[in-house]
C-alpha positions in Angstrom: 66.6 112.5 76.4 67.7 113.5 72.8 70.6 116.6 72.7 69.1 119.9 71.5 69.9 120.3 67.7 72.8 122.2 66.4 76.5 122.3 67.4 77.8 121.9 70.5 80.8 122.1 72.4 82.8 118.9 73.6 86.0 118.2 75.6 88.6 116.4 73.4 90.9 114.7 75.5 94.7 114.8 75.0 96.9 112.4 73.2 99.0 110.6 75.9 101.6 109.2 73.5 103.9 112.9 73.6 103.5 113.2 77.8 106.6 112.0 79.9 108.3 113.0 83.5 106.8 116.3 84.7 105.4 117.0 81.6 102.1 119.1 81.1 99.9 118.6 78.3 98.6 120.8 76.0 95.5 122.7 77.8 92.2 121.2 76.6 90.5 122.9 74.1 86.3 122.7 72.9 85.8 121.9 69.9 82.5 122.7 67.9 81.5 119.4 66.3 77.9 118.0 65.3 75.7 116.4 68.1 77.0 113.1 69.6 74.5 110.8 69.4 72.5 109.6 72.7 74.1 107.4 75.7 72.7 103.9 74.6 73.7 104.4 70.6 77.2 105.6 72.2 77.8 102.2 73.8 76.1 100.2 71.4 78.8 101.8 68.8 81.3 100.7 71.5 79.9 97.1 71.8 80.0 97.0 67.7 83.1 98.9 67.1 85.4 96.6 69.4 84.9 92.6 69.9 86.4 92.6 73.2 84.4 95.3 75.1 82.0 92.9 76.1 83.9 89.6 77.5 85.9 93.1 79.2 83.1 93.9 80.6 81.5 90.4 81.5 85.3 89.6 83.6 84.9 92.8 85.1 81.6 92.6 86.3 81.5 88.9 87.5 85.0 89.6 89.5 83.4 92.5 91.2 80.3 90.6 92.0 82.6 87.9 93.4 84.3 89.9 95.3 81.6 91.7 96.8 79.8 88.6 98.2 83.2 87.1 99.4 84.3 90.4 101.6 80.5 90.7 103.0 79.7 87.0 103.5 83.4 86.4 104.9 85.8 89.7 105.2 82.6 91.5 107.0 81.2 88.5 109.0 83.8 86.3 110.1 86.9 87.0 109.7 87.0 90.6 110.7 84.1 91.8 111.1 84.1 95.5 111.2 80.7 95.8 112.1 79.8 94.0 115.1 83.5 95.1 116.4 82.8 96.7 119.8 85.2 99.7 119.9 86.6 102.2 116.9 89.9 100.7 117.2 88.5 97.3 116.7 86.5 98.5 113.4 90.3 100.5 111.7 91.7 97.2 112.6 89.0 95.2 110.6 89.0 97.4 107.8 92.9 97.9 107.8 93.6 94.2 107.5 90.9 94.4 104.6 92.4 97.0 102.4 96.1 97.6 103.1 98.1 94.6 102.5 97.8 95.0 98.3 97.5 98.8 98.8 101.2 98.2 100.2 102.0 95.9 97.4 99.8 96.7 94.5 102.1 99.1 92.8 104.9 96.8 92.9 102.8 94.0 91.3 100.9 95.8 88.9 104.7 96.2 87.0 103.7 93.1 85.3 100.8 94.6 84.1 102.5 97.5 82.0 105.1 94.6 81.1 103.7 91.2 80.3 100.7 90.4 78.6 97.6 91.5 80.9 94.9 89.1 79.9 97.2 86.3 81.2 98.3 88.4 83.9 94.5 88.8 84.7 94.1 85.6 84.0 95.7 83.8 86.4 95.3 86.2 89.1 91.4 85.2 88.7 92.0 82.0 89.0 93.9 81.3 91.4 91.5 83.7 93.4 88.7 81.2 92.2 91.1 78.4 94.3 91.3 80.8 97.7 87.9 81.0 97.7 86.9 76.9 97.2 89.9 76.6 100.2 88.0 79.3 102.1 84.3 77.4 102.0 85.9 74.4 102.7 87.9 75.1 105.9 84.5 77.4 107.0 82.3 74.8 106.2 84.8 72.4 108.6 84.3 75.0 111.5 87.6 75.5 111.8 88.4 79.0 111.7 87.8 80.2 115.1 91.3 79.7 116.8 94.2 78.0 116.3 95.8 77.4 112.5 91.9 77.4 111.1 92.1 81.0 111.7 95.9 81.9 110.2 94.7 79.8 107.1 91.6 81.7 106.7 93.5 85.2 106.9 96.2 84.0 104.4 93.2 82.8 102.1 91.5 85.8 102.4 94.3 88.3 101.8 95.2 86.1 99.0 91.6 86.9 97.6 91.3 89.9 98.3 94.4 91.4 97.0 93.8 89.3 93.8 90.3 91.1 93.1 91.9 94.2 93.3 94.7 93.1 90.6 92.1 92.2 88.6 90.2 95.3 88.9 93.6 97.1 88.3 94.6 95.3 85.0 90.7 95.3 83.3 90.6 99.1 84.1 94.3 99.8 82.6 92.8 97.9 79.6 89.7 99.6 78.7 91.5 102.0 75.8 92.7 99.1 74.4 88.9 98.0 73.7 86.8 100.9 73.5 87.5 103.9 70.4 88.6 107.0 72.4 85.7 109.2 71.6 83.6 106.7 73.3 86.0 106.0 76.2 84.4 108.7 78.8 80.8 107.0 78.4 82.0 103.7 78.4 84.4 104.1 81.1 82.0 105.9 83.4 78.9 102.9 82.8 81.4 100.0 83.1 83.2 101.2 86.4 80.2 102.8 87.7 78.1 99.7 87.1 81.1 97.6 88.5 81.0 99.4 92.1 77.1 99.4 92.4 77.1 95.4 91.6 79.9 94.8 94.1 78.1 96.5 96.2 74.8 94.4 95.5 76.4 91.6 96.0 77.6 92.5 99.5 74.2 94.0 100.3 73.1 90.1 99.0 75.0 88.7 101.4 74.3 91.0 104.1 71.0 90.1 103.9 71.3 86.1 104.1 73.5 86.2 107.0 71.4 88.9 108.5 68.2 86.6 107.7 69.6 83.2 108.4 72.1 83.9 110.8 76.1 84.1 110.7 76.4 80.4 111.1 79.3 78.6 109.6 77.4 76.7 107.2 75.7 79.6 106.3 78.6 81.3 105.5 80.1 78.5 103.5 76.9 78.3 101.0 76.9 82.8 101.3 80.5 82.1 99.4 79.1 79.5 96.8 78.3 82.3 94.5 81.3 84.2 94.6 83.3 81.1 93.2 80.4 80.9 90.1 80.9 84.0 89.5 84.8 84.0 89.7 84.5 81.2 87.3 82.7 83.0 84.6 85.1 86.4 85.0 88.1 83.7 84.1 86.0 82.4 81.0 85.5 85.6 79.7 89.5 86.9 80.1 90.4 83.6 78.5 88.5 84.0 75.5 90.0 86.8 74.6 93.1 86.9 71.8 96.8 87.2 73.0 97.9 90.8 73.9 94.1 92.1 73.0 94.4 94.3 76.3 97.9 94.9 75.7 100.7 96.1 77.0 101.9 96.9 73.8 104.5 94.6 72.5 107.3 97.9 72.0 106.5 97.9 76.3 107.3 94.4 77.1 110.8 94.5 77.8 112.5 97.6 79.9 113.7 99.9 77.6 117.6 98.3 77.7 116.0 95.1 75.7 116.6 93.2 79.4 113.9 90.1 78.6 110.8 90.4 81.2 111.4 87.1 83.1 115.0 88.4 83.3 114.4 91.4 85.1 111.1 90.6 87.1 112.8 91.5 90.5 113.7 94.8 89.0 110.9 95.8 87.3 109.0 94.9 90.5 110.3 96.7 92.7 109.8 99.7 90.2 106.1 99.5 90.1 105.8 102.3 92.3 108.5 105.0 90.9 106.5 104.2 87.7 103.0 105.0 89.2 104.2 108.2 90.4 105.9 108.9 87.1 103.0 108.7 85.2 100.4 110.0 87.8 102.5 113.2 86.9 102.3 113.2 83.4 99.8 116.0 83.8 97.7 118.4 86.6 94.7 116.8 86.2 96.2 112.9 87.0 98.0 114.1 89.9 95.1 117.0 90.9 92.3 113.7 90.6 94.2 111.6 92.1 94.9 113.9 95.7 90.9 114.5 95.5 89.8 110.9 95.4 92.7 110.2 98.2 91.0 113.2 100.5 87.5 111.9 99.6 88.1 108.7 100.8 89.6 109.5 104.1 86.1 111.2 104.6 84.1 108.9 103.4 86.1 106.1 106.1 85.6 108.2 109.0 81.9 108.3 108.1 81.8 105.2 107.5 83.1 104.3 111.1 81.0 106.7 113.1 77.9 105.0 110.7 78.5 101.9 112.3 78.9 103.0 115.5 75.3 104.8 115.3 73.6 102.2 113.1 75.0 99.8 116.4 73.7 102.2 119.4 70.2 102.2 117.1 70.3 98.7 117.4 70.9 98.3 121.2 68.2 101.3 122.1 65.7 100.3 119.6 66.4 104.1 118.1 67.1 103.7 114.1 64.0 104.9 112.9 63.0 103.9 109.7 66.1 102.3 109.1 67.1 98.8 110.0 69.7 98.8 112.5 73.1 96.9 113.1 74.2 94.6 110.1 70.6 95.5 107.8 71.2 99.3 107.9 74.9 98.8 106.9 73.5 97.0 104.3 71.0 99.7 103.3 74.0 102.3 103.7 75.7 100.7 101.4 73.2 100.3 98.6 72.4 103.9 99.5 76.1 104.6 98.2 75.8 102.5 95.4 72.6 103.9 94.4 74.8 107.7 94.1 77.5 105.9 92.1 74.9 104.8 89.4 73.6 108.6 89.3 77.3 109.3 88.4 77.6 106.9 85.5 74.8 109.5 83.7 76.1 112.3 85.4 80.1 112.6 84.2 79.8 111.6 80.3 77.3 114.5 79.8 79.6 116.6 82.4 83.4 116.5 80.5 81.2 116.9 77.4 80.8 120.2 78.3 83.2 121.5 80.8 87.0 120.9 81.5 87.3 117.8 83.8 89.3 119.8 86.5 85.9 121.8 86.8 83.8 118.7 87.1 86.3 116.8 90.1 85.8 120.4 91.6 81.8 120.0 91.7 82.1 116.4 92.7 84.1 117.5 96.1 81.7 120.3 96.7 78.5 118.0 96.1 79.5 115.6 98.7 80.7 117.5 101.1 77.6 119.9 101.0 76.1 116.2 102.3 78.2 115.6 104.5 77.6 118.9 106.3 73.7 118.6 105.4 73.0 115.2 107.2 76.2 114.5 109.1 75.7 117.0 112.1 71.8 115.8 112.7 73.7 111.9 113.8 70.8 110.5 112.9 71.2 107.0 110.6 67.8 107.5 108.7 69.5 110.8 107.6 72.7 109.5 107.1 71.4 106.8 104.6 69.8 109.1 102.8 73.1 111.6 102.2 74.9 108.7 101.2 72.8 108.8 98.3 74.7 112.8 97.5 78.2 111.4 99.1 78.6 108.4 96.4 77.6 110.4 93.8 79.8 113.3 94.1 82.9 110.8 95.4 82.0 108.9 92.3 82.2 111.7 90.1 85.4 112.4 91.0 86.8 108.4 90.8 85.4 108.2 87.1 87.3 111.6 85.7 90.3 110.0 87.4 89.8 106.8 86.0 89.1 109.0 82.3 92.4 111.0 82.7 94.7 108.4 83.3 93.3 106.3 80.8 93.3 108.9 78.2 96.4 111.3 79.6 98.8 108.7 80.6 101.0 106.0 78.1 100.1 102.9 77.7 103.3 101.6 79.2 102.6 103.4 82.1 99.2 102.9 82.7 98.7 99.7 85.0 101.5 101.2 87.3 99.0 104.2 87.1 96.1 102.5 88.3 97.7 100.6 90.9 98.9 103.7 92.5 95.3 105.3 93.0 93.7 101.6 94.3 96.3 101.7 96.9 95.8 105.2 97.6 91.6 105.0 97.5 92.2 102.1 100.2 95.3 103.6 102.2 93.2 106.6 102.6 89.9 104.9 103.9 91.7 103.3 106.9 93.8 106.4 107.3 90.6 108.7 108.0 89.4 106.0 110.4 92.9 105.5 112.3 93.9 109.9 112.6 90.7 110.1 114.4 90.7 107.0 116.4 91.7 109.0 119.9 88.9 111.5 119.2 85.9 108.7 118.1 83.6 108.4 121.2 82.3 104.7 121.5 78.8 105.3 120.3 79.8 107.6 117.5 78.0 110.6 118.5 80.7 113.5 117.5 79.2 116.8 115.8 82.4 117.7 115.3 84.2 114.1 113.7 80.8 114.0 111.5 81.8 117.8 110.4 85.8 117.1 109.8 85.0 114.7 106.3 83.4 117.9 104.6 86.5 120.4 105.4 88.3 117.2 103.6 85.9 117.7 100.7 86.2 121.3 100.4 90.2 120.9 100.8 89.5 118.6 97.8 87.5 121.3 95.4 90.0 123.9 96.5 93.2 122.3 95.6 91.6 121.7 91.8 89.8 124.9 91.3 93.6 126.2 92.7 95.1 124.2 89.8 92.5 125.6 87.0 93.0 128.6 87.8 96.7 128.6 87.7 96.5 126.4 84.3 94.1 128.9 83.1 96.5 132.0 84.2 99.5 130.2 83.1 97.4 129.7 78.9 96.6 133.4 79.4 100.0 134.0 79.8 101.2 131.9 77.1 98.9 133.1 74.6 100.2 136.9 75.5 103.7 136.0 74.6 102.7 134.4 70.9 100.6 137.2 70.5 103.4 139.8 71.3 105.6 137.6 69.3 103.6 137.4 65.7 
């Protein structure tokens, strides 16, 4: 739909290059400017305005497609299997062994990202992935990953995978100012990671579907994964045809600021991944305000999700889903539910932080899905549950893509991978954490009024602690502006 005519107000983001340790930039201010032309001439600008938005977006999408198949077809199925797990401890573990081991080494890898060139980095990260997963089919196609060293190969080559993908993700999303003019970064930003999460999760929804339809066979599974090396392939292609340093770090940031060379001091620099993720996540309140809210709304959305399974798996046994498919189908349909809410988000936040502050917008985002949380979450019925999770991925997702737009706009450039890292391992760390705190309270079919309540006091602890930090920004400018005023 075409704007209205006339001015208009818009948020213009602040420039990252003056923030540092502790320090708070300038508060945002609207501007009046002419009408921004509509979505799809935005991101064909984008597409013109920058040869490397595309192969960008073409790795990122075909890594996230990969890995979607390859943790449903393998991770979900055979390996750990989350869902046909037979206790809530059993279902933590599954998704613990999933999701932690880069979110406890992520930020200590992603050093190289702020340090040495990240399309190699990204590079060979995807490549090597492409290897773990050819080993993978092969040793399932074998049948030798039930016991024994089958199965200690298969976790090592899984882990190796898994941890990989998320690297990749990392560096690409780090990347995208480098690509993409900064007035168009917020629409660009929102489509491309928004579109990236619903095809991961079509891809796992794809496989869900074969295995559910054919059966969770070993061969099946081997020919599930045949997809997820194409499409690892052609996410390689597209990194590699891009120019030397096009997705930086720049070269002023590829040493450590004593001129010690980068192969020198990898040990170092390393280890100081993390300090340097929590240095810039506090270059300003809305980083570190986002940040907390996506950590609180995905310890939610994991205890949801393990009381889902547990219901979708009771439906199952008594015949009592309803309209929607139980056991491994109606996790499947969950999840497209969720990804169908992140694609409402990718219209939803460009037109939002055009018009508001973004602290305002991660505030509505936490109150939109944990009004749906509370809506359908007491009723414990799946068919209602499925349809909330349309309402929780959409307001979760509005609050991932203004994170994902203030560190890519508020932080430096030489901080920005370590940025990134620190919020993948916090979005994971946080999912199992949800699951594990309220492991000794989860009954074994998942029927808990109360545990299907807790996730939306998590949500509204999430919209309270950034309306809190407006309002004290917005006391502290008033405050501010006084004192110039009594000054002149």
């Amino acid at each position: 739909m075409m704007p209205p005519a006339g001015p208009r107000h818009i948020r213009v983001p602040p420039i990252p290059a003056r923030y540092g340790d502790g320090v708070t930039p300038p508060t945002e201010v609207p501007h009046t400017l002419p009408d921004a032309p509509p979505r799809r001439e935005r991101l064909a600008a984008a597409l013109r305005e920058s040869d490397g938005l595309g192969r960008l977006s073409t790795a990122r999408l075909a890594a996230l497609l990969s890995e979607g198949i390859h943790q449903a077809a393998l991770g979900g199925v055979v390996l750990f299997s989350p869902e046909s797990a037979t206790t809530p401890g059993a279902i933590a573990a599954g998704f613990a062994v999933l999701l932690l081991p880069y979110s406890i080494i992520g930020p200590f890898a992603a050093a190289a990202l702020d340090r040495w060139d990240r399309r190699v980095v990204v590079a060979v990260a995807a490549l090597v992935r492409t290897l773990a997963i050819v080993a993978t089919i092969i040793l399932v196609a074998a049948g030798a990953v039930h016991s024994g060293v089958g199965l200690g190969a298969l976790f090592v080559l899984s882990l190796v995978a898994i941890g990989l993908g998320r690297l990749i993700n990392t560096g690409l999303t780090a990347a995208m100012p480098k690509v993409v003019p900064v007035r168009l970064l917020a629409t660009a930003n929102s489509v491309l990671v928004t579109a990236g999460s619903v095809i991961a999760a079509a891809g796992a929804v794809l496989a869900f579907g074969v295995l559910a339809a054919l059966g969770a066979s070993d061969a099946t599974v081997s020919w599930t994964l045949v997809p997820a090396v194409v499409t690892a392939l052609v996410g390689a292609w597209a990194i590699l045809a891009l120019p030397p340093r096009h997705l930086g770090p720049d070269r002023a940031t590829a040493s450590d600021p004593q001129g010690v060379s980068v192969a020198g001091g990898a040990a170092r620099l390393f280890a100081g991944g993390f300090a340097e993720g929590l240095r810039g996540a506090r270059s300003t309140v809305l980083v570190a305000v986002s940040l907390a809210a996506v950590a609180l709304g995905r310890a939610a959305f994991g205890l949801t999700t393990m009381l889902a399974i547990l219901l979708l798996r009771d439906a199952e046994s008594d015949g009592g889903g309803g309209p929607v498919v139980a056991g491994m189908g109606g996790f499947g349909l969950l999840s497209a539910a969720v990804a169908a809410g992140m694609g409402l988000a990718a219209v939803v936040v460009p037109w939002a932080i055009a018009r508001t502050e973004r602290i305002i917008v991660v505030t509505a985002g936490s109150v939109l899905a944990g009004a749906a949380q509370l809506a359908v979450g007491p009723s414990l019925d799946p068919t209602a549950l499925v349809a909330g999770a349309v309402a929780i991925g959409l307001g979760a997702q509005i609050v991932k893509l203004v994170a994902d737009n203030a560190m890519q706009t508020d932080v430096p450039d030489q901080r920005r991978g370590g940025v990134f890292a620190l919020q993948d391992a916090l979005f994971n760390s946080a999912f199992v954490v949800g699951m594990v705190v309220a492991l000794p309270l989860v009954p074994a079919d998942g029927r808990s009024v109360p545990l299907m309540v807790a996730p939306a006091l998590l949500y509204a602890a999430a919209a309270v602690l950034a309306g809190t930090a407006r309002a004290r920004s917005g006391a502290e400018t008033e405050r501010s502006r006084g004192h110039r005023a009594a000054t002149d």
